[in-house]
Backbone of each chain as ProteinMPNN parsed JSONL, in Angstrom:
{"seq_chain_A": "XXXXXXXXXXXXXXXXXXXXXXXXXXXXXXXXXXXXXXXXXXXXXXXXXXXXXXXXXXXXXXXXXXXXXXXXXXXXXXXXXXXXXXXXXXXXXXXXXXXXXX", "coords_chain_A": {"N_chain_A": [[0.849, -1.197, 0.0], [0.464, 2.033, -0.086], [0.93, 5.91, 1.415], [-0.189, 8.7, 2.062], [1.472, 11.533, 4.384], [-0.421, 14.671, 5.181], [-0.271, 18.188, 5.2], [-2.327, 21.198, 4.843], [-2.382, 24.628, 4.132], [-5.003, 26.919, 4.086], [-5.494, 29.756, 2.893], [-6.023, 32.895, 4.794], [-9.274, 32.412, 6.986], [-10.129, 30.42, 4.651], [-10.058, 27.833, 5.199], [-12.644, 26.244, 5.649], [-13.717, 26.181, 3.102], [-11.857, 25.538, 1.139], [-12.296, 22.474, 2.333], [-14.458, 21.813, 2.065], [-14.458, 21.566, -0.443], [-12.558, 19.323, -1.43], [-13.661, 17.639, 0.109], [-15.987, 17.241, -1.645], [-14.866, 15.818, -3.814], [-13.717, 13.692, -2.934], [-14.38, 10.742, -3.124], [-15.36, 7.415, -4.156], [-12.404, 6.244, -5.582], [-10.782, 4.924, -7.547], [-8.713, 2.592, -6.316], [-8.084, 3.746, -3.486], [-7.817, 3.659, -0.641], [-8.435, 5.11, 2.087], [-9.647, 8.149, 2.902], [-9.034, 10.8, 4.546], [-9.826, 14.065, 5.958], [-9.202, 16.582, 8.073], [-9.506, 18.912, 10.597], [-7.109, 20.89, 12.504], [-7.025, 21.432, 15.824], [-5.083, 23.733, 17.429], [-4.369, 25.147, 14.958], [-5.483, 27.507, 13.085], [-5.838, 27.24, 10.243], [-5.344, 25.016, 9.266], [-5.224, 22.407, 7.283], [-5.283, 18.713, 7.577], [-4.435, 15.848, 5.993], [-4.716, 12.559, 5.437], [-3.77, 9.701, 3.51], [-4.921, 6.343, 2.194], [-3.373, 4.158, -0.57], [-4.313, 1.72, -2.331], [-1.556, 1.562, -4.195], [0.919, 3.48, -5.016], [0.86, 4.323, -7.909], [-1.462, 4.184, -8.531], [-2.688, 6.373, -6.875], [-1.067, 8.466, -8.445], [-2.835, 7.894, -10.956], [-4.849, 8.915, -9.887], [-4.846, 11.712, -9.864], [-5.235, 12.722, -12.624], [-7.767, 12.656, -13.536], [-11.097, 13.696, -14.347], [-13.132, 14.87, -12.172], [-11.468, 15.151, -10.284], [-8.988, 17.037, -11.156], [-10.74, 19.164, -11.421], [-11.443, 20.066, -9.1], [-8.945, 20.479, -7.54], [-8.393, 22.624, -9.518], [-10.294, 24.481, -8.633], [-9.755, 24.535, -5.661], [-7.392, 25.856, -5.652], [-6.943, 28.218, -5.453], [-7.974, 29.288, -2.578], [-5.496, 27.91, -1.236], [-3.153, 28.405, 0.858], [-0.314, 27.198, 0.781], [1.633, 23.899, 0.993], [2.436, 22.415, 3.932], [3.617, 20.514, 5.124], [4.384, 17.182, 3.754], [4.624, 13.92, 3.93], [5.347, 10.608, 2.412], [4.044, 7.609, 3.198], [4.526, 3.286, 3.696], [2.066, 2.178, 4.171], [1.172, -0.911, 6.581], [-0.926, -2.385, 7.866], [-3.617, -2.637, 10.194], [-6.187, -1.432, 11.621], [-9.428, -1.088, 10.27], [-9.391, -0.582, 7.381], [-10.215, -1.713, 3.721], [-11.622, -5.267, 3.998], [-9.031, -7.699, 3.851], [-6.917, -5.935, 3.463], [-6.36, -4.963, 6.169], [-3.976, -6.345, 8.744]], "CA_chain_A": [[0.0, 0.0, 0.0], [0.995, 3.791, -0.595], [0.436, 6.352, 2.02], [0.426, 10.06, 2.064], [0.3, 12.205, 4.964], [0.336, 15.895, 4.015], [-0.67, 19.398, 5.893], [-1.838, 22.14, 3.765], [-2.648, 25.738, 4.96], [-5.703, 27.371, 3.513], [-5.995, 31.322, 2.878], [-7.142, 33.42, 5.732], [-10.55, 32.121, 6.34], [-11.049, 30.195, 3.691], [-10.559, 26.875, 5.374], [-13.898, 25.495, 4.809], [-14.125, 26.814, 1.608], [-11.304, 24.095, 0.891], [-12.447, 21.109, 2.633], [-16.144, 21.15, 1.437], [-14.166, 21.259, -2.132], [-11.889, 17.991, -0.899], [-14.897, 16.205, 0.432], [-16.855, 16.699, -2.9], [-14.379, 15.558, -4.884], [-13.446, 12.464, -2.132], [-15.526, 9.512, -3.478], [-14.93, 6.057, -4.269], [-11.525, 6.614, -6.778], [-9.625, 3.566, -7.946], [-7.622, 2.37, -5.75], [-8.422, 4.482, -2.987], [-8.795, 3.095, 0.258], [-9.081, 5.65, 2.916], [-8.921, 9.378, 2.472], [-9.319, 11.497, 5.697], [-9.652, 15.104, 5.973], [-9.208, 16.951, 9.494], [-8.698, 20.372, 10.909], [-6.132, 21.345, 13.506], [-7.578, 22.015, 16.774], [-4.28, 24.139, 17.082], [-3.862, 25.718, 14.0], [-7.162, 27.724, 12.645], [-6.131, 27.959, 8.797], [-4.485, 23.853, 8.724], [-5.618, 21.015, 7.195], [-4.227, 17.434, 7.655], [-4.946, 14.672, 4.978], [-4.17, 11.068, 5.626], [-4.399, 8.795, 2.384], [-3.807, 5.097, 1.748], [-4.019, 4.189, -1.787], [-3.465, 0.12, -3.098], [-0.225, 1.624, -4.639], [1.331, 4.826, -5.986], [0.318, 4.54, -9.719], [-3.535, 4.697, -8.456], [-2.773, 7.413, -6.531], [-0.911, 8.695, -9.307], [-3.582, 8.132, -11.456], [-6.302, 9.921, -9.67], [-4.66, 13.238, -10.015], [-5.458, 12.845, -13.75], [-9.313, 12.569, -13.066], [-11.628, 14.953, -14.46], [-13.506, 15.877, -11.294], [-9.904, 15.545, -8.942], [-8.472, 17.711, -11.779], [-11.884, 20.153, -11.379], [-11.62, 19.79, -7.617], [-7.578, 20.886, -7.474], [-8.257, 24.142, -9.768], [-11.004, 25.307, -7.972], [-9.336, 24.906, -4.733], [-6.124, 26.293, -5.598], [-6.963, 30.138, -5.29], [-8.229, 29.153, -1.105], [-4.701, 27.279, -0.6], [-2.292, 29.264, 1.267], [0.612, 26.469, 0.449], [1.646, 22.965, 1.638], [3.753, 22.385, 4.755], [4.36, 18.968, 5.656], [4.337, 15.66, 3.467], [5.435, 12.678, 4.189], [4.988, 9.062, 2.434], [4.412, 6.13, 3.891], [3.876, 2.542, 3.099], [1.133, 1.251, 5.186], [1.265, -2.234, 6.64], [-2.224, -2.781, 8.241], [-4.066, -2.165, 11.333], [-7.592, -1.468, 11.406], [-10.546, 0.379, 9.488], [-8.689, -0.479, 6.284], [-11.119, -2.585, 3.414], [-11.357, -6.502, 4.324], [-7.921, -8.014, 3.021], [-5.36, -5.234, 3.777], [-5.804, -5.105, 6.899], [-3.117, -6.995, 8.833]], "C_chain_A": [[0.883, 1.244, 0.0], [0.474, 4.726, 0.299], [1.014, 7.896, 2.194], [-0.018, 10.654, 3.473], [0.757, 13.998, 5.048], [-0.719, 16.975, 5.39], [-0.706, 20.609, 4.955], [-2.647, 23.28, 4.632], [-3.266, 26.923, 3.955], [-5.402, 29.202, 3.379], [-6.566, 32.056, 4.186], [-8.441, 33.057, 5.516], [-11.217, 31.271, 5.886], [-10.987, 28.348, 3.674], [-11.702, 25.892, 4.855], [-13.885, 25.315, 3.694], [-13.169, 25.374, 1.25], [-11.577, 22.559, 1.375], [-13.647, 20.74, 2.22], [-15.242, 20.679, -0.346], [-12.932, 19.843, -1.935], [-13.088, 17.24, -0.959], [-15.727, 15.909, -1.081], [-15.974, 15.906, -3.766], [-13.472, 13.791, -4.598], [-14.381, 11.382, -2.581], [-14.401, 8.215, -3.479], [-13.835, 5.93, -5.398], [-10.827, 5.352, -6.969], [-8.971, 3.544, -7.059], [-7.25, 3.18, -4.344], [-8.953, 3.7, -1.641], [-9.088, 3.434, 1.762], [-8.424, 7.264, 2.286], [-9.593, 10.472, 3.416], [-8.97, 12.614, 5.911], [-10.133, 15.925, 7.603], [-8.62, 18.021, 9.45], [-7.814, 19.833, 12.279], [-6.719, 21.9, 14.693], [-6.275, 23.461, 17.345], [-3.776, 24.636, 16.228], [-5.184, 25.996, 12.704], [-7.46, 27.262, 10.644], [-5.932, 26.149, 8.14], [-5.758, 23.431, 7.959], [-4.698, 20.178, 6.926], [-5.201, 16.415, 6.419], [-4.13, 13.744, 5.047], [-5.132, 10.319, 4.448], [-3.852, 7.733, 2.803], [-4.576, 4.69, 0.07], [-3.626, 2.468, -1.599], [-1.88, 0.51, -3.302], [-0.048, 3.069, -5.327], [0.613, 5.099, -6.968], [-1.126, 4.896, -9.128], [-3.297, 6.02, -7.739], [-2.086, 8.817, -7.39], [-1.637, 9.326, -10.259], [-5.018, 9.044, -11.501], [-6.296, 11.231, -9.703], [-4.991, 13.635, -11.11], [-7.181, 12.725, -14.01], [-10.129, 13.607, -13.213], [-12.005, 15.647, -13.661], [-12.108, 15.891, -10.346], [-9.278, 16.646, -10.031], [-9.705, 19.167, -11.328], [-11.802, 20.684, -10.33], [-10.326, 20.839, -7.223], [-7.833, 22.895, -8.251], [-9.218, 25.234, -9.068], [-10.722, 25.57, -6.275], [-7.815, 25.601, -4.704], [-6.177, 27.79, -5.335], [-7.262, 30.334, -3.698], [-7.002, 28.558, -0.734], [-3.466, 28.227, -0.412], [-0.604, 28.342, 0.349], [1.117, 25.141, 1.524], [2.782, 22.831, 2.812], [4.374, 21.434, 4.991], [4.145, 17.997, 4.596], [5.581, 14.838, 3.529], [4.765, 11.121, 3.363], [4.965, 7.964, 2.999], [4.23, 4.615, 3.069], [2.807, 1.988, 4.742], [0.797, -0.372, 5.331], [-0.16, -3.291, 7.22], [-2.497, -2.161, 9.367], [-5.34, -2.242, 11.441], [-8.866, -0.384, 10.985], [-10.302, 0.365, 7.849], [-9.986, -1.651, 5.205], [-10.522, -4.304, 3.919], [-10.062, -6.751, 3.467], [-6.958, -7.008, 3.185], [-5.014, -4.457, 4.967], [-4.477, -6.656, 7.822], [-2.64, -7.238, 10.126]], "O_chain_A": [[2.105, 1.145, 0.113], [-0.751, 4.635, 0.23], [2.177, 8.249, 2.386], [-1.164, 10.558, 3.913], [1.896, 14.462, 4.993], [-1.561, 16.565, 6.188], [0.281, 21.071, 4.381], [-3.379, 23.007, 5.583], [-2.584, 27.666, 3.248], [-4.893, 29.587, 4.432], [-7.678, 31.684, 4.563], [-8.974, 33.168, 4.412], [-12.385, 31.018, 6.181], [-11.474, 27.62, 2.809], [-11.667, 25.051, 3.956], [-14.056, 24.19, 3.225], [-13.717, 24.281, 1.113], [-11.08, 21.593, 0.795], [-13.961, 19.569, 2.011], [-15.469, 19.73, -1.096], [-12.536, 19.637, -3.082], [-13.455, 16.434, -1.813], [-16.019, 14.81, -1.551], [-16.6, 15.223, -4.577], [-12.918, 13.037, -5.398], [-15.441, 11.486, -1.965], [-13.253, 8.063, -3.062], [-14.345, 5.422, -6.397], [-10.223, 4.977, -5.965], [-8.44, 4.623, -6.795], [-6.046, 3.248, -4.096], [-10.084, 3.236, -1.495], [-9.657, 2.689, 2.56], [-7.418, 7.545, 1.636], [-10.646, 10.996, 3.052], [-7.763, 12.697, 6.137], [-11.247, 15.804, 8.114], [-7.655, 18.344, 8.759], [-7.856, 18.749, 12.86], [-6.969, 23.096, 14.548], [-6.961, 24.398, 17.752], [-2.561, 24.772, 16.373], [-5.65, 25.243, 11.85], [-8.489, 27.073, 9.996], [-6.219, 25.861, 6.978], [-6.896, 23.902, 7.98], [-3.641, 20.396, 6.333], [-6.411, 16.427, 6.191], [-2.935, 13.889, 4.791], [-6.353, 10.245, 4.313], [-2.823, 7.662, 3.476], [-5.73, 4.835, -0.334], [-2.758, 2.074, -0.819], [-1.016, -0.111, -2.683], [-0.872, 3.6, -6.072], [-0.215, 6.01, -6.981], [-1.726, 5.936, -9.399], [-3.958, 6.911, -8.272], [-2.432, 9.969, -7.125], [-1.558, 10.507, -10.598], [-5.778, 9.537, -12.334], [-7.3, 11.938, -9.616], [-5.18, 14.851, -11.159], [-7.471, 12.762, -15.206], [-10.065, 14.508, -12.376], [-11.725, 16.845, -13.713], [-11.9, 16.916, -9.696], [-8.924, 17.535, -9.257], [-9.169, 20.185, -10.89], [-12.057, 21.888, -10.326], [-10.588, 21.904, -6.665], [-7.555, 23.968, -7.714], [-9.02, 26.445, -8.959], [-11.25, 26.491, -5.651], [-7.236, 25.799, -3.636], [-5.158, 28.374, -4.966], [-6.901, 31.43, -3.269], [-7.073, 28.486, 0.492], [-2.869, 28.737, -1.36], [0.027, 28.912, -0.541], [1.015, 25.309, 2.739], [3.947, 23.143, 2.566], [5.601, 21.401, 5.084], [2.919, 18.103, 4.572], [6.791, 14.939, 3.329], [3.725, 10.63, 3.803], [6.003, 7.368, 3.285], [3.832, 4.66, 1.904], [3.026, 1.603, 5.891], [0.272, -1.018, 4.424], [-0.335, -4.497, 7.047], [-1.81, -1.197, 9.704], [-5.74, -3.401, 11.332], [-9.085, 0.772, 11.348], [-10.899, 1.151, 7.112], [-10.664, -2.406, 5.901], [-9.34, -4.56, 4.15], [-9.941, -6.1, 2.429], [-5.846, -7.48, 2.947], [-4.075, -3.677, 5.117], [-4.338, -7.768, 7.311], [-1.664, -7.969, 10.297]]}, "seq_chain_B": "XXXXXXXXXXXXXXXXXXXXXXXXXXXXXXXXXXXXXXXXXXXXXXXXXXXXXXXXXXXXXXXXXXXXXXXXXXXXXXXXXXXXXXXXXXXXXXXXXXXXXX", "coords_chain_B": {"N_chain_B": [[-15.03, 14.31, 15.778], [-12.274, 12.224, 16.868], [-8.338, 12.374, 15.997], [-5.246, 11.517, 15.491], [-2.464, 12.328, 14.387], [1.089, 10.26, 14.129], [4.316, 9.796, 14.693], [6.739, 7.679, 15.58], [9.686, 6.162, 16.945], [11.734, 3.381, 16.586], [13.94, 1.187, 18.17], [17.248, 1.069, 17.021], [16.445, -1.545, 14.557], [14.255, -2.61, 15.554], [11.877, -1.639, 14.255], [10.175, -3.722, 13.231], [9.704, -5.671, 14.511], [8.164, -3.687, 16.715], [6.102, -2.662, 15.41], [4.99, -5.56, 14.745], [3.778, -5.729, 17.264], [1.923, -3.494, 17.41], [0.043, -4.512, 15.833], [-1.577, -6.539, 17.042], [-2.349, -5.724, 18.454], [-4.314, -4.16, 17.693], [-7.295, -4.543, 17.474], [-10.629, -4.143, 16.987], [-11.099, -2.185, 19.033], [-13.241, -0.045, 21.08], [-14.867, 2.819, 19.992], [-12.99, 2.955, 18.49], [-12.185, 3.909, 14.981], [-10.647, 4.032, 12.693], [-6.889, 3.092, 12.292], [-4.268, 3.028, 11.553], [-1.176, 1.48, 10.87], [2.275, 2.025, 9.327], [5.317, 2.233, 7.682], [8.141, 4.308, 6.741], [9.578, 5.098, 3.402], [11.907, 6.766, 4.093], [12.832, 6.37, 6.105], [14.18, 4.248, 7.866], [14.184, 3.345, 10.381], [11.485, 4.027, 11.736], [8.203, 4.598, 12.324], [4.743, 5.332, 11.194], [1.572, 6.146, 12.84], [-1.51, 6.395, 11.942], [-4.793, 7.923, 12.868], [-8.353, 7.794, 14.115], [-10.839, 7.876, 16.0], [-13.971, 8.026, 17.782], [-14.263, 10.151, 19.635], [-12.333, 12.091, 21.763], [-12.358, 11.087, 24.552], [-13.332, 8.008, 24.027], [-10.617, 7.322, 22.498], [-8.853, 7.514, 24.837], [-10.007, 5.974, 26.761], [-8.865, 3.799, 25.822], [-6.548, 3.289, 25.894], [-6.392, 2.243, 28.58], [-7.405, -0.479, 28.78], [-6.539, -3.814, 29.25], [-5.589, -5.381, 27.143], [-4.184, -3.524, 25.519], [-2.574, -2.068, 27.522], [-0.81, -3.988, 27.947], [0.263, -4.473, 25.264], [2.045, -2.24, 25.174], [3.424, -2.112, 27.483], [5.299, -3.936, 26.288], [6.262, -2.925, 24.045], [7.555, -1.183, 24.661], [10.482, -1.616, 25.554], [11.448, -1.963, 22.912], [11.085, 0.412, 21.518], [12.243, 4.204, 20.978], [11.71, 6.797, 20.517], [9.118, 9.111, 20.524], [8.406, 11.078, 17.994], [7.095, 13.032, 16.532], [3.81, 14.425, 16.914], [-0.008, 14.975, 16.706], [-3.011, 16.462, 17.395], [-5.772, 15.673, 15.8], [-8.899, 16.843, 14.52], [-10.584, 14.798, 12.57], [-13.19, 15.501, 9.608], [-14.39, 13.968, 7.466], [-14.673, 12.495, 4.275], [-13.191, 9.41, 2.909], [-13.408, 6.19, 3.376], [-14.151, 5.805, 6.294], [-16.27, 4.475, 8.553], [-19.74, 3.815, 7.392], [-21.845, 6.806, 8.131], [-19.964, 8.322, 9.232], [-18.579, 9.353, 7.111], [-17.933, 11.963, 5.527]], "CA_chain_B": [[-14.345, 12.341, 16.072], [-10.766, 12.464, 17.175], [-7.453, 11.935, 15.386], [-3.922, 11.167, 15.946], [-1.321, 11.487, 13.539], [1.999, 10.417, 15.655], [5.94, 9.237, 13.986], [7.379, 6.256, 16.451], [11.291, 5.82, 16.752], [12.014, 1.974, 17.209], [15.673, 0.988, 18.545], [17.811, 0.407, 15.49], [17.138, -2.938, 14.176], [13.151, -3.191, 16.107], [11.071, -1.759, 13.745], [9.581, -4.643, 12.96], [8.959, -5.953, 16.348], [7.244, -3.233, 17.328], [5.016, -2.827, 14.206], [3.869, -6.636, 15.0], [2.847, -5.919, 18.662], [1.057, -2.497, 17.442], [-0.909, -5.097, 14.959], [-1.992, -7.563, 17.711], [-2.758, -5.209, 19.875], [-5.273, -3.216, 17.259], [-8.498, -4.914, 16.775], [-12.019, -3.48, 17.108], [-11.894, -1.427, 20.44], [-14.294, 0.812, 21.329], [-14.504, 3.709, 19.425], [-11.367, 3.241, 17.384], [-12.469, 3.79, 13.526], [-9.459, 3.379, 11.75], [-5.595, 2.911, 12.845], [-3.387, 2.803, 10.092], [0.348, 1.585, 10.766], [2.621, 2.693, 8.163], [6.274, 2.501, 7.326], [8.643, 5.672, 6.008], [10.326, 4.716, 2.927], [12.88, 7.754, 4.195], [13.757, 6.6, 7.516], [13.981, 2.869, 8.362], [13.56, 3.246, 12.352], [10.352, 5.091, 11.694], [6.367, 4.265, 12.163], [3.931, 6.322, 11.431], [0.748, 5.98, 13.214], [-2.773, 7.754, 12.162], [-6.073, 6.821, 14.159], [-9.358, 8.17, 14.216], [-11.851, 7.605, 17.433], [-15.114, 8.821, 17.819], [-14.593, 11.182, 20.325], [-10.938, 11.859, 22.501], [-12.494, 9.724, 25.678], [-12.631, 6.372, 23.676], [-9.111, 6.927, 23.031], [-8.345, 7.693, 26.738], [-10.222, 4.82, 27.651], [-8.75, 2.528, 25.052], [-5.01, 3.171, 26.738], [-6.283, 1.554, 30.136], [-7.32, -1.871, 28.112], [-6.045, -4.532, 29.669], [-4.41, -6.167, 26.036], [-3.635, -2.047, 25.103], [-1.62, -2.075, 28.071], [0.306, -5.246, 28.031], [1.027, -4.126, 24.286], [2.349, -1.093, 25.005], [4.618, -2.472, 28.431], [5.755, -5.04, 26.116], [6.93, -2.619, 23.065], [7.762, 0.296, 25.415], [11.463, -2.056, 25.56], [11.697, -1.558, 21.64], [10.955, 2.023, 20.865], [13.69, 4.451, 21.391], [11.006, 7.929, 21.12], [8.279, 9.637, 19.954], [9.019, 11.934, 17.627], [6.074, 13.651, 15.893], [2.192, 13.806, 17.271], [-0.639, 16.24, 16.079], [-4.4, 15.981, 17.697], [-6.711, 16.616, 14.307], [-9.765, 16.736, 14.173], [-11.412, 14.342, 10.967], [-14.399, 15.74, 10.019], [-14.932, 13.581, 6.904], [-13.536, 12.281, 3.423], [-13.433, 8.103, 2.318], [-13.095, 4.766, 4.444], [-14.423, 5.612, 7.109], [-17.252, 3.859, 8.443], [-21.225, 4.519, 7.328], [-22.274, 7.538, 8.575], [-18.876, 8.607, 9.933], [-17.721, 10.133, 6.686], [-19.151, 13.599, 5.062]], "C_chain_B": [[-12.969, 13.141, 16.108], [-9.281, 11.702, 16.15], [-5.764, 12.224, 15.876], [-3.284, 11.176, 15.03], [0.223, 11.778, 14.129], [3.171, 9.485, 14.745], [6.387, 9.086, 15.859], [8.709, 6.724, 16.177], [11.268, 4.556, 17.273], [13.979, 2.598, 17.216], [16.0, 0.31, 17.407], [17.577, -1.27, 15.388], [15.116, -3.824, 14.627], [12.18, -2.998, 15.519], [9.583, -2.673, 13.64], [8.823, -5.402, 14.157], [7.947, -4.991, 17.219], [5.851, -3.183, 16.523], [3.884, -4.503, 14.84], [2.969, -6.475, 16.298], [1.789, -4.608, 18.267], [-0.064, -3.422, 17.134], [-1.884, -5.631, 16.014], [-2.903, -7.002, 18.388], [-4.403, -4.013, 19.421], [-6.375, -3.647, 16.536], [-9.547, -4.02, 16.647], [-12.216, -2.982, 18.229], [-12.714, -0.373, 19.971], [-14.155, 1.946, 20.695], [-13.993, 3.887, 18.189], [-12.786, 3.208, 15.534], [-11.56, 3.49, 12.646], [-7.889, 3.788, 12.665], [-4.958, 2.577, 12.212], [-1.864, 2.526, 10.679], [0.957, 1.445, 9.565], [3.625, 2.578, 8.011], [7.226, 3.517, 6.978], [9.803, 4.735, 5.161], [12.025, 5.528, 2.923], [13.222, 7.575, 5.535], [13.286, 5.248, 8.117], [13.427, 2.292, 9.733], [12.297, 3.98, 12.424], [8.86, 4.501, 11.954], [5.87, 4.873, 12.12], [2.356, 5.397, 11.692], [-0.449, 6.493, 13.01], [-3.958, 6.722, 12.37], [-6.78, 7.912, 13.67], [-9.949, 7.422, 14.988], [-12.923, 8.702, 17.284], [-14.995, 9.92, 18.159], [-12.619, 10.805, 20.916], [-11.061, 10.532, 23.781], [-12.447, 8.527, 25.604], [-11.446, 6.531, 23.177], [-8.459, 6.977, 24.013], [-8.727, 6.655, 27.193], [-9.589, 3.441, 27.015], [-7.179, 2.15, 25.624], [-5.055, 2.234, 28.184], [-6.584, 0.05, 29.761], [-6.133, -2.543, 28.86], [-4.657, -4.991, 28.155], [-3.639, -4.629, 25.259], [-2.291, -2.006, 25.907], [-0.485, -3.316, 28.22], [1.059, -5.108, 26.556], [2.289, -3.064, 24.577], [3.736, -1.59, 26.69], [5.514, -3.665, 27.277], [6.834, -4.284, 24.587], [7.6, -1.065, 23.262], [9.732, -0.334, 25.129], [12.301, -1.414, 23.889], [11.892, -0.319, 21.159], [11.976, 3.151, 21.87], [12.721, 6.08, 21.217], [10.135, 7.716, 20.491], [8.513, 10.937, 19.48], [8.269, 13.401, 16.801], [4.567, 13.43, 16.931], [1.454, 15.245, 17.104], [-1.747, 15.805, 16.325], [-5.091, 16.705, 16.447], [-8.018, 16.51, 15.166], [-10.99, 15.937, 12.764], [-13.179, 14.948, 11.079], [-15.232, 14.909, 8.419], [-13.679, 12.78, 5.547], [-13.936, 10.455, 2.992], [-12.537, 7.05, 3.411], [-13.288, 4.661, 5.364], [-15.725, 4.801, 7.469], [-18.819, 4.495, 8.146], [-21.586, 5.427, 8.425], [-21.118, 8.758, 9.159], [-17.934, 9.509, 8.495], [-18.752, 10.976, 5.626], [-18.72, 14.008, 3.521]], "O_chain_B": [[-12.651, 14.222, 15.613], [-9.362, 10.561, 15.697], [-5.366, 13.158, 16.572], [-3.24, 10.087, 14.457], [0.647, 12.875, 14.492], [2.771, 8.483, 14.153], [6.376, 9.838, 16.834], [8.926, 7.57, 15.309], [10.812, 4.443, 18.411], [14.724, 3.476, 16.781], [15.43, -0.64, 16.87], [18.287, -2.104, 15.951], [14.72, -4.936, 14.282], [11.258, -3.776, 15.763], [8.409, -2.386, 13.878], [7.645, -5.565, 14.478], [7.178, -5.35, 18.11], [4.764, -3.585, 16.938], [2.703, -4.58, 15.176], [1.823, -6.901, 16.441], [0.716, -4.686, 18.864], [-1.069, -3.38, 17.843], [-3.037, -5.208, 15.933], [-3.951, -7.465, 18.841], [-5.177, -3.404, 20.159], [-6.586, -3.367, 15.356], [-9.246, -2.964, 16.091], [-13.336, -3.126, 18.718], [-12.857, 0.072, 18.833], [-12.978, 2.294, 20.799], [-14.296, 4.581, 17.219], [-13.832, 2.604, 15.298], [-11.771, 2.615, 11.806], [-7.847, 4.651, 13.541], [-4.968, 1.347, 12.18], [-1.304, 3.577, 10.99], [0.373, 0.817, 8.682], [3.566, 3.688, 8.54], [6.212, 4.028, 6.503], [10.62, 3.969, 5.673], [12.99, 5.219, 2.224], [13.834, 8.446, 6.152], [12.232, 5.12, 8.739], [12.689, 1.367, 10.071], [12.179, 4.643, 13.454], [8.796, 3.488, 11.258], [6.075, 5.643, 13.058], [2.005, 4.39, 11.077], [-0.754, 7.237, 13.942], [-4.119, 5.513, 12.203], [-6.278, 8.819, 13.006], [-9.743, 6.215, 14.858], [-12.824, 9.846, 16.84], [-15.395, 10.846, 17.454], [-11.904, 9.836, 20.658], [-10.356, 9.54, 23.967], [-11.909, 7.789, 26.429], [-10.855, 5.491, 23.472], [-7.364, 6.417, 24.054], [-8.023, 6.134, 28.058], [-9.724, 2.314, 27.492], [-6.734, 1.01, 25.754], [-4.099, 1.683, 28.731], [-5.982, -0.759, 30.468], [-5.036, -2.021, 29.06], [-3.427, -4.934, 28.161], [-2.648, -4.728, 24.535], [-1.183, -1.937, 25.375], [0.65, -3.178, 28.676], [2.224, -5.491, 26.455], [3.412, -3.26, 24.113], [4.901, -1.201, 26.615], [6.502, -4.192, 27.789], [7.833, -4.849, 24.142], [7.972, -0.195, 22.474], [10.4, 0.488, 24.502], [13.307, -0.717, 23.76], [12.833, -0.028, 20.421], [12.332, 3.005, 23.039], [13.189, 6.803, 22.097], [9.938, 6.665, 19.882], [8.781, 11.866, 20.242], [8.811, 14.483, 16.575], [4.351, 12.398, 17.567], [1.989, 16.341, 17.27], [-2.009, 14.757, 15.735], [-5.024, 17.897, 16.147], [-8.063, 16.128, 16.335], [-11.943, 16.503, 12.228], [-14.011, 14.916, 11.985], [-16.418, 15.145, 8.189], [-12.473, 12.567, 5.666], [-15.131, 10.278, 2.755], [-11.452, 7.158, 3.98], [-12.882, 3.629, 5.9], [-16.313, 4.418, 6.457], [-19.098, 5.591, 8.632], [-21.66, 4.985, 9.572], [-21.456, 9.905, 9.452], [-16.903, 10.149, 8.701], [-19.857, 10.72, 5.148], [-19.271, 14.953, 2.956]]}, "name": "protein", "num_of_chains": 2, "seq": "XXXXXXXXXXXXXXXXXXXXXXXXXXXXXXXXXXXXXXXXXXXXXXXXXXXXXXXXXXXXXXXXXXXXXXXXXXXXXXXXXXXXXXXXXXXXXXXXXXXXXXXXXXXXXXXXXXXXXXXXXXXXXXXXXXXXXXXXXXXXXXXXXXXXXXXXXXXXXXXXXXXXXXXXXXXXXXXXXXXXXXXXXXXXXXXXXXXXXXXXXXXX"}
């Protein structure tokens, strides 16, 4: 599995404005098998996003996606700029679909 | 609902040992929604940990667990710090369980 976990820092404000446009655009994507969006109780403007994909390439691939492509330009004018990512590979645990947990 | 995302240090060489006791030790408690252990393909002694719980109290209460705590005396030997941890907030997004994601 493939795992991102990333911190990005909205516009004065305009928080929301970016995570309603995340969540719409969060569905069921290839390969896609958790994708968790959270504010910062500590930090008014954050957001944190924890992915796990099957594998890179799908996660890869979903950036090429008409509405994740739709999703990305319309939130890009609310995104202050990214601060943290990190990859992981994820090995199991729990909450994950049947079969990869571990 | 509450979230955790938290980077482990194992003692050179334990990785792995601790990873298995996190596994054992992370079924279906109370609360918990997802618990992802994770790997860093950039730093071999590394784990990354991200959780989601309903609320902060079922993760407070999930630490006093009898098999929580015998994990955690048993891989306390292994791990050498804690090096990262960030309380989120999830307020939605994919994999979580029915009803639980927005």
């Amino acid at each position: 599995m493939y795992g991102l976990i990333g911190k990005m820092r909205a516009s004065r404000g305009q928080r929301d404005a970016v995570m309603d446009l995340l969540r719409a655009s969060t569905g069921a994507l290839p390969g896609c098998l958790s994708y968790i969006i959270a504010t910062d109780p500590a930090d008014a403007d954050a957001i944190w996003v924890t992915e796990v994909w099957t594998d890179q390439a799908s996660h890869k691939a979903s950036l090429q996606l008409p509405e994740v492509q739709a999703a990305i330009a319309k939130a890009r004018a609310f995104i202050a700029g990214f601060e943290f990512q990190v990859e992981t590979h994820p090995v199991g645990g729990f909450g994950l679909p049947d079969g990869k947990t571990g």
